[in-house]
Rosetta silent file (secondary structure, phi, psi, omega in degrees, C-alpha in Angstrom):
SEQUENCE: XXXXXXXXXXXXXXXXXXXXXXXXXXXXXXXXXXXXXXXXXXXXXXXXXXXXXXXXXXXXXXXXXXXXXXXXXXXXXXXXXXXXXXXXXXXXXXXXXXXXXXXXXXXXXXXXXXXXXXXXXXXXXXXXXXXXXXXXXXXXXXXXXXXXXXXXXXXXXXXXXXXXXXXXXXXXXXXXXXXXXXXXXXXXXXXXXXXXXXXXXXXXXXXXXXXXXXXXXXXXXXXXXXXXXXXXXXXXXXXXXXXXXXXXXXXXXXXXXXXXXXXXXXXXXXXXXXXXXXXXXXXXXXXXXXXXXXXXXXXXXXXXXXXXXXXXXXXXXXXXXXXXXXX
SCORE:     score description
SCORE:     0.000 S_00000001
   1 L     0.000  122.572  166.314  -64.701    4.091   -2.365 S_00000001
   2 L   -84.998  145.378 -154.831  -65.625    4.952    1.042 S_00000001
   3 E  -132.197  109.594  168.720  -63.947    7.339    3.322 S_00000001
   4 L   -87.519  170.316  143.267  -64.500    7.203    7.299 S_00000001
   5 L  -121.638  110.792  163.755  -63.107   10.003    9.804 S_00000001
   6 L   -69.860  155.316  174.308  -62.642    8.480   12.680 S_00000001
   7 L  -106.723   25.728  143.022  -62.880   10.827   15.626 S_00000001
   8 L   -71.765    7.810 -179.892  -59.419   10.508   16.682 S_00000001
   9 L    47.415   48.280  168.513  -58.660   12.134   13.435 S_00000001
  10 L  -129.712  159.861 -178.187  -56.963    9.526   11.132 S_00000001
  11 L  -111.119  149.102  173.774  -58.510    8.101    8.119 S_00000001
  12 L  -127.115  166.992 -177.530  -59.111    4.649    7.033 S_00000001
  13 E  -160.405  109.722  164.393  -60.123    3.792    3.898 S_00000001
  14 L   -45.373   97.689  164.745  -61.828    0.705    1.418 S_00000001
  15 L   -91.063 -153.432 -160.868  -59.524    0.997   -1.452 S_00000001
  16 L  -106.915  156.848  166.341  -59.806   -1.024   -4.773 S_00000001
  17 L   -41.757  145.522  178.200  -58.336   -4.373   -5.241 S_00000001
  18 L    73.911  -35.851 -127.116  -54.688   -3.997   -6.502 S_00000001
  19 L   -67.225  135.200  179.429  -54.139   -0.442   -5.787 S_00000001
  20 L   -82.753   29.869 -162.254  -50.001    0.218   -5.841 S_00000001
  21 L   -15.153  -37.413  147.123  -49.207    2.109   -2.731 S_00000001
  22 H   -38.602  -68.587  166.876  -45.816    2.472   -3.443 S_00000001
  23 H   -66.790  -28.703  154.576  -46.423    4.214   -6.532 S_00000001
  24 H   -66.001  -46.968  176.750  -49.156    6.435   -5.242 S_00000001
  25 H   -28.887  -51.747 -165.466  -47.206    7.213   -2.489 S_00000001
  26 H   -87.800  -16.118 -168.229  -43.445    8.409   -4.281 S_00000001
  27 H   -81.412  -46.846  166.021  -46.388   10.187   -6.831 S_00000001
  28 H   -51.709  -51.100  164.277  -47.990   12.186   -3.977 S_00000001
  29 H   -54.356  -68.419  136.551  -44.695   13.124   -2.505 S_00000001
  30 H    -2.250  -95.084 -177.987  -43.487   14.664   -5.585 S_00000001
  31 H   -36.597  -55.403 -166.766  -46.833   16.430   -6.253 S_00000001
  32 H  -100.026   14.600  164.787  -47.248   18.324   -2.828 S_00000001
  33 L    76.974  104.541  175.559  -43.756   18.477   -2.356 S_00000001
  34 L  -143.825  139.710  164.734  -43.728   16.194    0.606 S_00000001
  35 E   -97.811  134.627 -151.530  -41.064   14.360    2.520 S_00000001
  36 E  -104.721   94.576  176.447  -41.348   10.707    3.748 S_00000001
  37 E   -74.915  160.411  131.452  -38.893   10.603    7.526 S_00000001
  38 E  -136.631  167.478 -174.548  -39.285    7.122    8.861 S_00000001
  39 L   -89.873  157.829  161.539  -37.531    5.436   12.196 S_00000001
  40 L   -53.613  -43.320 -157.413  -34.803    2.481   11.928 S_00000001
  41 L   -80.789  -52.059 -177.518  -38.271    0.678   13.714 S_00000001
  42 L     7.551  170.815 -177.124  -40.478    0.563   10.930 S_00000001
  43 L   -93.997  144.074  160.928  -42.073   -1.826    9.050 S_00000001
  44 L   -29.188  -57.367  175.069  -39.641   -3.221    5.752 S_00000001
  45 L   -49.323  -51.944 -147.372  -42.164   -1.740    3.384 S_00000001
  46 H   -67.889  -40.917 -177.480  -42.506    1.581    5.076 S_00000001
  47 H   -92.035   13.334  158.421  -38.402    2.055    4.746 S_00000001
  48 H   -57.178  -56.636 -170.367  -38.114    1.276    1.644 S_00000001
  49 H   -65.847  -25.219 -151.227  -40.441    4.018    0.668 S_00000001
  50 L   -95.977  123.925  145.254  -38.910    6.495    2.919 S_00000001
  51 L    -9.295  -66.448  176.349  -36.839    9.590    1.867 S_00000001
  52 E  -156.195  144.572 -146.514  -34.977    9.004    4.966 S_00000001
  53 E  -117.954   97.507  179.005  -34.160    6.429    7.411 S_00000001
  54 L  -144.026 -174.557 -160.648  -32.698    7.370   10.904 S_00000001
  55 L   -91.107 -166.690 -176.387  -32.096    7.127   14.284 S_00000001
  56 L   -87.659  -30.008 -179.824  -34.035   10.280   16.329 S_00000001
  57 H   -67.831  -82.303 -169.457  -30.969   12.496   16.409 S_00000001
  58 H   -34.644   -7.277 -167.089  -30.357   11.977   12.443 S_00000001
  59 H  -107.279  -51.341 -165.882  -34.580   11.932   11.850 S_00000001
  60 H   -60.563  -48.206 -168.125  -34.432   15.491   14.115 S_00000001
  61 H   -70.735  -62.958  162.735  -31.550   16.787   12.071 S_00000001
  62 H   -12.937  -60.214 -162.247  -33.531   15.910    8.617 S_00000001
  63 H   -47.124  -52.168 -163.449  -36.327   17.755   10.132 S_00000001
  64 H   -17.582  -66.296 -128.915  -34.091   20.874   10.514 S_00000001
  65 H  -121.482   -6.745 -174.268  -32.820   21.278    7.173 S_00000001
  66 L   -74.772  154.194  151.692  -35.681   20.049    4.734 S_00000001
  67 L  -100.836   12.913 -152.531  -37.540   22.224    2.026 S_00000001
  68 L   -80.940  152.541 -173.969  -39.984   19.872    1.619 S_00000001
  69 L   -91.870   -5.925 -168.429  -43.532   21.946    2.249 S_00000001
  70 E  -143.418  139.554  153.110  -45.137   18.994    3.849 S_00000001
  71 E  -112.522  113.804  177.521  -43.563   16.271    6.442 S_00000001
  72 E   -96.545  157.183 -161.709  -44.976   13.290    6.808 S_00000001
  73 E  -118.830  100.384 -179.635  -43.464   11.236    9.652 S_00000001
  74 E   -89.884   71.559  158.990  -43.480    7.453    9.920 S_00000001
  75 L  -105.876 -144.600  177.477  -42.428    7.140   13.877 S_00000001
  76 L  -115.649  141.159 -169.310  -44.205    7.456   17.301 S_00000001
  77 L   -53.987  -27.361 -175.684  -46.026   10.689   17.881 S_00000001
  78 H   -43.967  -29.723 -168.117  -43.284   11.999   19.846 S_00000001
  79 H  -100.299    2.449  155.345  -41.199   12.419   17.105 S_00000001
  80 H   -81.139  -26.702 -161.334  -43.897   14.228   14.343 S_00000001
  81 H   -94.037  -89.423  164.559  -44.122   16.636   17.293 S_00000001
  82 H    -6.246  -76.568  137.093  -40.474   17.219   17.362 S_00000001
  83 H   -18.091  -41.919  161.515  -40.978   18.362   13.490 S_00000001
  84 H   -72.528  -38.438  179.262  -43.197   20.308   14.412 S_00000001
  85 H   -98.702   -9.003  166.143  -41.389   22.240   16.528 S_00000001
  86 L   -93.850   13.259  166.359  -38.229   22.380   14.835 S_00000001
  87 L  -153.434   82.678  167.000  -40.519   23.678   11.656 S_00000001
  88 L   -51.044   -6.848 -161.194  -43.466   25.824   13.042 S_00000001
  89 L  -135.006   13.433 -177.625  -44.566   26.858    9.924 S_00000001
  90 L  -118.136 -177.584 -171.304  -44.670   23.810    7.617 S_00000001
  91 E  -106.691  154.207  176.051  -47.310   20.936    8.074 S_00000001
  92 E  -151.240  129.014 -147.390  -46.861   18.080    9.404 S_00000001
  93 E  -110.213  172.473 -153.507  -48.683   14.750    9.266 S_00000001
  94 E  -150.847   93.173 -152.303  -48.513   11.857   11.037 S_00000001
  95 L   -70.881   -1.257 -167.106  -50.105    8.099    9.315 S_00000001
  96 L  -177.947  127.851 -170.881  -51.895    6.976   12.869 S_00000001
  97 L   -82.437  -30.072  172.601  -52.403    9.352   15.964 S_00000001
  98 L   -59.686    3.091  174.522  -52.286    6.438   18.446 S_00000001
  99 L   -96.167  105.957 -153.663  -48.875    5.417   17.666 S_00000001
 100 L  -134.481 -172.122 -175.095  -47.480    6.629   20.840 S_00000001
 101 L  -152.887  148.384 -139.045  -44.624    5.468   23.172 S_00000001
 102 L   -88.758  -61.393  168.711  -44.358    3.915   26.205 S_00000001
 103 L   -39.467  -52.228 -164.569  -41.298    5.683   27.372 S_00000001
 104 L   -83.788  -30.066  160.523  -42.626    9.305   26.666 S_00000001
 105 L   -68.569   28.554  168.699  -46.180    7.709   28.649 S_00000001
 106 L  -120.797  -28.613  112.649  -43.973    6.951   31.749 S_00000001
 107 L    -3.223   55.975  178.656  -43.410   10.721   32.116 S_00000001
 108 L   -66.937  152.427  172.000  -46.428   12.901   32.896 S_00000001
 109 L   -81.226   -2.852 -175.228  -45.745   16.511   32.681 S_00000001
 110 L  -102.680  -25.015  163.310  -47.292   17.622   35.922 S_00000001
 111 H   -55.238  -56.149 -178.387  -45.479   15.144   38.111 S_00000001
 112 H   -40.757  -29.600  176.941  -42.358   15.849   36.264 S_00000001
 113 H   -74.213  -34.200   53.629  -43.085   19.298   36.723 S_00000001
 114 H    78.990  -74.101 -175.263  -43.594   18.763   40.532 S_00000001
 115 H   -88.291    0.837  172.190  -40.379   16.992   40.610 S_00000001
 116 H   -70.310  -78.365 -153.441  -38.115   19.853   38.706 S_00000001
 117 L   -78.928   35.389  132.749  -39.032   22.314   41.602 S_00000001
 118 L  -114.274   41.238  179.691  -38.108   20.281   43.883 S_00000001
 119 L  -171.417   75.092 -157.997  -34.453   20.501   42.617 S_00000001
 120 L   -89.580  -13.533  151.720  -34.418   23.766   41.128 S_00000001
 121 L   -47.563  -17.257  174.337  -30.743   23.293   41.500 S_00000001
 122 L   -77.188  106.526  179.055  -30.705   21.050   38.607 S_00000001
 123 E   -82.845  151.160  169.173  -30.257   21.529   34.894 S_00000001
 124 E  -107.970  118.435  158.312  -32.760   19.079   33.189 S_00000001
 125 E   -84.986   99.880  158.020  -31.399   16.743   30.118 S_00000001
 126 E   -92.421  116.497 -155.693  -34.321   15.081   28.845 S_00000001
 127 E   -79.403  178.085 -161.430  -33.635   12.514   26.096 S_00000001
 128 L   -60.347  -56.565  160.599  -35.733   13.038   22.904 S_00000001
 129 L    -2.132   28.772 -161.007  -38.120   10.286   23.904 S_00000001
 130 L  -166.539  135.826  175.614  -40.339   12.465   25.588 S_00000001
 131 L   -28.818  144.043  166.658  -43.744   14.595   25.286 S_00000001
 132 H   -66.464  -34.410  142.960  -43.314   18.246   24.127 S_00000001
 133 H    45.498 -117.669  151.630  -44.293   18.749   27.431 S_00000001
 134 H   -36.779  -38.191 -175.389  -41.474   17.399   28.630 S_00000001
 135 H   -73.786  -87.301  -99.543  -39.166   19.112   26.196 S_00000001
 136 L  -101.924  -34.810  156.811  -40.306   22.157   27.359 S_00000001
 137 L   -80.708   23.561 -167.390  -39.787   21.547   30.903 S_00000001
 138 L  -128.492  171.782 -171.197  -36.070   20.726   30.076 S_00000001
 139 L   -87.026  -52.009 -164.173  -32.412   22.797   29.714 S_00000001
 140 E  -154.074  135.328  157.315  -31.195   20.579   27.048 S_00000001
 141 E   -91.404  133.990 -171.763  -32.347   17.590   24.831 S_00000001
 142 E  -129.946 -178.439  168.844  -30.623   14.862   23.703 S_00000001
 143 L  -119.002  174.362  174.230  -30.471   11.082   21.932 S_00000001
 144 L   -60.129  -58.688  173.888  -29.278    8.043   22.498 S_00000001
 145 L   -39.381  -57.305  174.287  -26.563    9.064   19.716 S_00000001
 146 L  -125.310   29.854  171.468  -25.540   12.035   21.687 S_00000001
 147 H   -36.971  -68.551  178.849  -26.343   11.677   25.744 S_00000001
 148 H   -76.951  -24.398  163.342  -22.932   11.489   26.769 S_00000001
 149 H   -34.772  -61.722  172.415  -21.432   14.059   24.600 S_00000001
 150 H   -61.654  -44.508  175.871  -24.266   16.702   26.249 S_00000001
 151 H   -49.090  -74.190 -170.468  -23.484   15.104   29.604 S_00000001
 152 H   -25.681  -65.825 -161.141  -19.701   15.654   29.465 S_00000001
 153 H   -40.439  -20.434 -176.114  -20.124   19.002   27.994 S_00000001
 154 L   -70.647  170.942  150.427  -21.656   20.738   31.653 S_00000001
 155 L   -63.511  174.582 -152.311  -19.494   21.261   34.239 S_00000001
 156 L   -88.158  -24.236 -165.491  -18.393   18.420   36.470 S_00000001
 157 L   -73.981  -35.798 -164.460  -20.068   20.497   39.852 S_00000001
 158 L   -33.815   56.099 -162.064  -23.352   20.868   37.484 S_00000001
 159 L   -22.769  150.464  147.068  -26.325   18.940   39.367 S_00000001
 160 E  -136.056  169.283  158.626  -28.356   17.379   36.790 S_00000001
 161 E  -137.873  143.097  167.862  -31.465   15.383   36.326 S_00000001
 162 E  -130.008  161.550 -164.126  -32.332   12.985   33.219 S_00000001
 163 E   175.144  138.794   20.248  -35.418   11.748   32.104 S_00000001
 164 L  -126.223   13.055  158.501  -37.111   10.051   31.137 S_00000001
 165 L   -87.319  109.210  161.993  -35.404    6.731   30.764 S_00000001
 166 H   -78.737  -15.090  164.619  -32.998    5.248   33.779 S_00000001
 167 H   -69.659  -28.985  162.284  -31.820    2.614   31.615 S_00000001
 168 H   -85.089  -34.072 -177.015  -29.955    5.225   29.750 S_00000001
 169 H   -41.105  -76.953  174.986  -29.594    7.556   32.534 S_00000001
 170 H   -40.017  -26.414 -177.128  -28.053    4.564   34.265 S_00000001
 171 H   -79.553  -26.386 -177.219  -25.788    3.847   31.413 S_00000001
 172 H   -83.002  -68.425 -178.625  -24.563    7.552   31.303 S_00000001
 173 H   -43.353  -43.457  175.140  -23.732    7.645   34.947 S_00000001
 174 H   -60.177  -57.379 -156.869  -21.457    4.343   34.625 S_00000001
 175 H   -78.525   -4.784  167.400  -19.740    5.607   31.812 S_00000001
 176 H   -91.522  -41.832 -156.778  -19.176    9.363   32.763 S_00000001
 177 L   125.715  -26.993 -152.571  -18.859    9.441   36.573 S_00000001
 178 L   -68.934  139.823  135.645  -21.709   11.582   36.750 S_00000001
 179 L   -71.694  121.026  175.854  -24.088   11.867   39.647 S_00000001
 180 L  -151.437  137.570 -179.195  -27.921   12.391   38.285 S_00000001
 181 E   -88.585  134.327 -156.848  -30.855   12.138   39.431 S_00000001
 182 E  -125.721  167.703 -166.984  -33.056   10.383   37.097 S_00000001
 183 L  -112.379  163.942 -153.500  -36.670    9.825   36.721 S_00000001
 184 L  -103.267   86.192 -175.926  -37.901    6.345   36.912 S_00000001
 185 L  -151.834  153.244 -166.617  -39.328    5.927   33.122 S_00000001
 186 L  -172.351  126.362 -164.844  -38.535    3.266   30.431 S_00000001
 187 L   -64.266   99.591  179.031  -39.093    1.704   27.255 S_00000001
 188 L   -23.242  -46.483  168.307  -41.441   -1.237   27.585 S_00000001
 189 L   -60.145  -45.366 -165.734  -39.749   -3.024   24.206 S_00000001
 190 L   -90.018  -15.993 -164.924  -35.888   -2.442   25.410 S_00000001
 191 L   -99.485   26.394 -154.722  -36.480   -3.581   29.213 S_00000001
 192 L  -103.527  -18.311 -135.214  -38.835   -6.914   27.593 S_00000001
 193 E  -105.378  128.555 -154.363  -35.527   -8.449   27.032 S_00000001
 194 L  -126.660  130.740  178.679  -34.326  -12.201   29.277 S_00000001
 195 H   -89.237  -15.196  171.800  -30.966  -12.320   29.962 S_00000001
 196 H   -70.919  -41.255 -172.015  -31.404  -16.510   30.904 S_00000001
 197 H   -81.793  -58.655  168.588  -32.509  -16.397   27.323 S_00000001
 198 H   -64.514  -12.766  118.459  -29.640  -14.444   25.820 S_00000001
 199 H   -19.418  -75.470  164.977  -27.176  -16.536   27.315 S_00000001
 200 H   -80.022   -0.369 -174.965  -28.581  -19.506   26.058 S_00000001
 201 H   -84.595  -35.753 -171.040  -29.223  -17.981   22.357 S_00000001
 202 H   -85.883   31.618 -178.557  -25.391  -16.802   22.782 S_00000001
 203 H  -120.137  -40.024  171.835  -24.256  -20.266   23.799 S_00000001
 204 L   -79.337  -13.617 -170.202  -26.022  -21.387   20.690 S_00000001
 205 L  -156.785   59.888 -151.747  -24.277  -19.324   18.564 S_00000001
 206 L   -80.242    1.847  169.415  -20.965  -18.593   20.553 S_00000001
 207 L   -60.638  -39.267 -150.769  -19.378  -16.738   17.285 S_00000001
 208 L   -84.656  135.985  169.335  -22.031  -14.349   17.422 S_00000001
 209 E   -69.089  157.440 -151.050  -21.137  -10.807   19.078 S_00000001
 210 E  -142.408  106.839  179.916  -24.212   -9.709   21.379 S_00000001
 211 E  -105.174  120.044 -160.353  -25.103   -5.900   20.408 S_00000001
 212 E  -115.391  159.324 -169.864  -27.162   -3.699   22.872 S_00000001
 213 L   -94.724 -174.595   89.061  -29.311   -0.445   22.809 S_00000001
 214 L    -9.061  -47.495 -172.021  -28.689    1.741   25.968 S_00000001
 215 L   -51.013  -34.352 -174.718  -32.296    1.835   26.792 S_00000001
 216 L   -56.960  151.136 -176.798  -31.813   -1.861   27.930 S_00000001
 217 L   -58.088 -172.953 -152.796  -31.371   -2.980   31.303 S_00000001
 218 H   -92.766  -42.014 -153.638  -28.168   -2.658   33.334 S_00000001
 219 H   -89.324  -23.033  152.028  -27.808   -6.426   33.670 S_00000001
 220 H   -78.781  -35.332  169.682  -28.058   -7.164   29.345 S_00000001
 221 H   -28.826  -52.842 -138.658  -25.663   -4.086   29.085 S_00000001
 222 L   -78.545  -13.465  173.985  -23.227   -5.621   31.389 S_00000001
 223 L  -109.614    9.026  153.375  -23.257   -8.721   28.871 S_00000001
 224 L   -21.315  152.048  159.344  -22.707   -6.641   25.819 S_00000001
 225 L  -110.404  -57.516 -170.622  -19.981   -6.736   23.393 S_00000001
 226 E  -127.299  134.881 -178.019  -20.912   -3.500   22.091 S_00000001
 227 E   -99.731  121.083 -164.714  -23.168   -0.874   23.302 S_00000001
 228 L   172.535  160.769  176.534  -24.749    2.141   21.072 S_00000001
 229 L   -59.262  167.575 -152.303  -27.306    4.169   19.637 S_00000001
 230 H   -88.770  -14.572 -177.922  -29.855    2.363   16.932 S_00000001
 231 H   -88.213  -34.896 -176.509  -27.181    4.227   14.321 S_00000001
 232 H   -66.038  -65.509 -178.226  -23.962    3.287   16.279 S_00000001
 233 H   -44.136  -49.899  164.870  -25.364   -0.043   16.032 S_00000001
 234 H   -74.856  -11.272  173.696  -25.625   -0.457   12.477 S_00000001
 235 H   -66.384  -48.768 -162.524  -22.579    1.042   11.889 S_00000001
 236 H   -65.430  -29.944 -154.464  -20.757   -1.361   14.329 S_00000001
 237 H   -80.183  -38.100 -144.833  -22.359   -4.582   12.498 S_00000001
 238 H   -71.777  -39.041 -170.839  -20.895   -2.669    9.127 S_00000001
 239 H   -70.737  -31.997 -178.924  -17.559   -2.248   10.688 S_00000001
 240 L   -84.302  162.203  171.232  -17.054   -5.562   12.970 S_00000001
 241 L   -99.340   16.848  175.017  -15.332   -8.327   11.376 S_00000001
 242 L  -106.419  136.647 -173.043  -17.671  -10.754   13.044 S_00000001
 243 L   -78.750    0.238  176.066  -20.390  -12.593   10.594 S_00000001
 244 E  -146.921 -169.026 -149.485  -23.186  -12.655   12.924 S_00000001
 245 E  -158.572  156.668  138.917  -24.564  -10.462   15.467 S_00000001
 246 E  -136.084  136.273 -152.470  -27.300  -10.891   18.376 S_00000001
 247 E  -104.649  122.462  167.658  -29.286   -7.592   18.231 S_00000001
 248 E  -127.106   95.352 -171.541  -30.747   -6.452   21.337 S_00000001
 249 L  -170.266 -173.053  170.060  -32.866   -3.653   20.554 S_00000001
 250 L   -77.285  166.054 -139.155  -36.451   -3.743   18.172 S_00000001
 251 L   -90.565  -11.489  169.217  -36.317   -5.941   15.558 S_00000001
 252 L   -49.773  -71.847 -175.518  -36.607   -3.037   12.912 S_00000001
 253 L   -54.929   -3.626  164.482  -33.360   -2.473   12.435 S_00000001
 254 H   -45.854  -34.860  177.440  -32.536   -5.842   11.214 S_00000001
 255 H   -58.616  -69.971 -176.019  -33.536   -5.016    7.958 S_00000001
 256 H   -42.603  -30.687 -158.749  -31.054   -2.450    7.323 S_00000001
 257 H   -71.843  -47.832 -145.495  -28.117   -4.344    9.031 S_00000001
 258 H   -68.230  -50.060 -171.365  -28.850   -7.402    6.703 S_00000001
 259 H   -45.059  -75.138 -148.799  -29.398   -4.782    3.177 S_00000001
 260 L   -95.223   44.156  171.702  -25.909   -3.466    4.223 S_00000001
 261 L   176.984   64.657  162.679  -24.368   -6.844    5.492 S_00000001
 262 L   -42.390  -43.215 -173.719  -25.897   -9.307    2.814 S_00000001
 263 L   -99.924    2.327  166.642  -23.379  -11.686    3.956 S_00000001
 264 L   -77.084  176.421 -159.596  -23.821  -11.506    7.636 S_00000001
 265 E  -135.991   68.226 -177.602  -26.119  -13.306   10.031 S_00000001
 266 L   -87.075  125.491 -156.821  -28.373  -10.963   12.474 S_00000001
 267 L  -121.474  117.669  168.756  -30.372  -12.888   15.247 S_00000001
 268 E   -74.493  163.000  163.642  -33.011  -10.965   17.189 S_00000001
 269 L   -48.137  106.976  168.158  -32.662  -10.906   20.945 S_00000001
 270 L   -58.492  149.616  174.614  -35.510  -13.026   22.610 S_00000001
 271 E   -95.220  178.207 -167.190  -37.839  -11.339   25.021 S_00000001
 272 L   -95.561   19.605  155.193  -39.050  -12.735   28.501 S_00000001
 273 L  -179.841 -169.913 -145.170  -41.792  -14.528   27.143 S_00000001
 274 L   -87.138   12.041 -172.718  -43.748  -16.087   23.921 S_00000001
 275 L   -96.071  167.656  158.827  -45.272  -12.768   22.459 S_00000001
 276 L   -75.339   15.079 -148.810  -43.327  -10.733   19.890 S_00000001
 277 L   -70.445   10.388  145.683  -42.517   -7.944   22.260 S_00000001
 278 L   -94.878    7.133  163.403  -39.297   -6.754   20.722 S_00000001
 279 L   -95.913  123.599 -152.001  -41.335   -5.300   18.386 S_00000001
 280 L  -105.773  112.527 -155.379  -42.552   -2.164   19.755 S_00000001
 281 L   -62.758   -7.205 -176.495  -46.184   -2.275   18.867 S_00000001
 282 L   -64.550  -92.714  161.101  -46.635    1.644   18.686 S_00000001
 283 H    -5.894  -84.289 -172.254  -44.092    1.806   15.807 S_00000001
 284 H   -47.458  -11.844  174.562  -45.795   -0.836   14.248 S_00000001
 285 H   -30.151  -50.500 -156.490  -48.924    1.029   14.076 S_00000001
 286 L   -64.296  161.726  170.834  -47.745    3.050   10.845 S_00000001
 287 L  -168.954  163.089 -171.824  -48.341    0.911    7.525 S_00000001
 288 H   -62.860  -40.663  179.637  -47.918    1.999    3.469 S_00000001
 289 H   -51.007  -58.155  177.855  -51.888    2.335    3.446 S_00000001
 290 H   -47.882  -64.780  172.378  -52.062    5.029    6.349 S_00000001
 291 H   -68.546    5.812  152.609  -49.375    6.781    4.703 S_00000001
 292 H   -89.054  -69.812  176.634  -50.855    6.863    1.510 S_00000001
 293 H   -45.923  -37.147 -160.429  -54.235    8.337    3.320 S_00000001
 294 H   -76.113  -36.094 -153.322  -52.450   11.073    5.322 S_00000001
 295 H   -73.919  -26.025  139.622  -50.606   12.104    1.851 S_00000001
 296 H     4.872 -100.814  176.110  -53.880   12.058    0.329 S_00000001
 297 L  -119.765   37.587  170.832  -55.870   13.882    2.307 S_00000001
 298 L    17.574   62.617  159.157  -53.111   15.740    4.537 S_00000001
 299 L  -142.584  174.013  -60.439  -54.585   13.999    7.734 S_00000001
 300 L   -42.794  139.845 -160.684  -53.644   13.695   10.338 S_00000001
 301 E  -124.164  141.529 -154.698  -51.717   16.504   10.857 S_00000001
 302 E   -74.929  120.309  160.116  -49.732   17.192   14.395 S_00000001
 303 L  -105.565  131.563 -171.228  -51.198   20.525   15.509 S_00000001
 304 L  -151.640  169.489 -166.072  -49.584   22.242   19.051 S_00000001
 305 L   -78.605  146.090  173.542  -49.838   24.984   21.144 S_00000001
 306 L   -68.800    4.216 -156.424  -47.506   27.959   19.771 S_00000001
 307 L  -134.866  -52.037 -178.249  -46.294   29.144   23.270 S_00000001
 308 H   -48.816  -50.117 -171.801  -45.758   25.352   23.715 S_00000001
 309 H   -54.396  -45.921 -139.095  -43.958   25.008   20.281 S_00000001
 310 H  -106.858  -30.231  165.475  -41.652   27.787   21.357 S_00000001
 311 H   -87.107  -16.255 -147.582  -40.545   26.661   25.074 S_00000001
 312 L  -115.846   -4.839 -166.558  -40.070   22.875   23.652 S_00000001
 313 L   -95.353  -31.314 -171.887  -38.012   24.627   20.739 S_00000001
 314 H   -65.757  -49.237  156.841  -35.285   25.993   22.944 S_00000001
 315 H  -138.345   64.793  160.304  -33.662   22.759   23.871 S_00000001
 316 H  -119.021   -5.306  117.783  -33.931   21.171   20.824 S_00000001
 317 H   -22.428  -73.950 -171.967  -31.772   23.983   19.664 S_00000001
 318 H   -61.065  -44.649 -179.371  -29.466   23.371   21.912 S_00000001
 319 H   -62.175  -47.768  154.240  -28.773   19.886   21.484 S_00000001
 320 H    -6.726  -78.937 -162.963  -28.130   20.860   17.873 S_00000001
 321 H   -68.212  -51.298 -156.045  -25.705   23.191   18.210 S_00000001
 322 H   -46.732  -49.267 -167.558  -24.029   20.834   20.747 S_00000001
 323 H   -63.713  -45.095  172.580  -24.034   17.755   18.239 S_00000001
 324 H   -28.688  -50.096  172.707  -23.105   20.309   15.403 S_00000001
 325 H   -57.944  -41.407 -153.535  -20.008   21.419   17.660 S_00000001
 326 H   -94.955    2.579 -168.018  -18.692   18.058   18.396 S_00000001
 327 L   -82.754    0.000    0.000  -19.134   16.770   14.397 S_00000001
């Protein structure tokens, strides 16, 4: 068996014919005491396999509270980093360093930095989606799951800025009142989405309720039945009394809706042309093989600055406590 190191620091590897990845996998965890996070986006396989399956606040919260000595993280890097800094002192791996996100790439940190001082008047809410960096330049972090809670909570005179998505930004201003200034970044997968198409799929299916992410433009929002976080969402599917659903968000979470709604009908959303591009190709990156190799040979593992670790820790704290308060 041959072993490569690429020098992006992930491993690939010739295994043997047959080899169970599943079973090495749950065996590895177990030996090094390790815990398996994965995103709602995943691959079917990968969340099978996984310890635990959430949105980013509930994936964050995991992070918190484990004992596990090792995490490995089936997301987008953003969110192995985020582990990292809510557990400085345990390791934490990552199956593929290139699985990165579009959203948290629309964000650099020295413009952003740039544009905080020029509005030094401003607390910054920066959803989770974002570089530690970014975290680090911000007051308070949040999720899709709890955006408007942390909005409400400031005062109403309170200037803000959000970042780095205006499709949620935007969604938060309609539904609070709030004036914010927002930074013009967005998820490539959630804005991919033709509303001429979702029309005619929901024309086609005129039963089916038409369920949206935030992240999504203003103008599929506004044709919504229901609106919500990737957790909100699955709840709502669990919860509605309607048998079928068109899901406008990546196509990962279908799996869960249908394993908890066996008897339901979940349709993805088409995108605004012939590729697969509600699948967010980052995400897809991760596979049971990688994640067998990191648990392996504990690579790659998310490494940061400790002075970095430690400003980007403060309001991811905060967001905590806040969701903690309001539970």
């Amino acid at each position: 068996m041959k072993t490569v190191l690429y020098k992006e620091g992930w491993l690939n590897l010739k295994h043997e014919p047959g080899i169970d990845f599943v079973q090495e996998i749950n065996y590895l965890k177990k030996k090094k005491n390790a815990v398996l996070l994965a995103h709602y986006y995943q691959n079917n396989d990968i969340q099978d396999v996984a310890d635990y399956i959430g949105d980013s606040l509930g994936l964050a919260q995991e992070a918190k509270k484990t004992t596990a000595d090792i995490i490995l993280f089936a997301g987008v890097h953003f969110m192995a980093e985020t582990a990292k800094i809510l557990n400085p002192n345990k390791k934490v791996l990552i199956p593929d360093l290139k699985a990165g996100c579009s959203l948290a790439d629309s964000c650099p940190p020295e413009q952003f930095k740039a544009f905080k001082e020029a509005h030094k008047d401003h607390v910054v809410i920066s959803y989770i989606n974002c570089t530690a960096e970014i975290k680090a330049l911000s007051d308070i972090i949040c999720t899709s799951s709890n955006a408007l809670r942390i909005v409400e909570s400031l005062p109403k005179q309170q200037k803000i800025i959000f970042a780095p998505d205006k499709n949620l930004g935007n969604y938060i201003v309609k539904k609070t009142g709030r004036e914010m200034i927002l930074w013009d970044g967005a998820c490539m997968v959630h804005e991919i989405f033709d509303l001429e198409k979702l029309i005619k799929l929901k024309i086609q299916h005129p039963d089916a309720e038409v369920i949206a992410h935030p992240e999504c433009e203003q103008k599929i929002l506004d044709y919504a039945d229901f609106i919500g976080s990737t957790t909100a969402l699955l709840n709502y599917t669990t919860g509605s009394f309607a048998k079928k659903f068109i899901v406008v968000t990546e196509t990962g979470i279908l799996y869960q809706m249908q394993k908890n709604n066996p008897d339901k009908q979940f349709i993805a959303a088409p995108p605004n042309n012939s590729c697969a591009c509600n699948e967010c190709p980052y995400m897809k990156r991760n596979t049971l093989e990688k994640i067998y190799t990191a648990l392996k040979y504990e690579e790659p593992e998310i490494t940061m600055d400790e002075r970095l670790m430690t400003a980007a820790l403060k309001p991811m704290l905060r967001m905590l406590e806040l969701s903690e308060k309001a539970v």
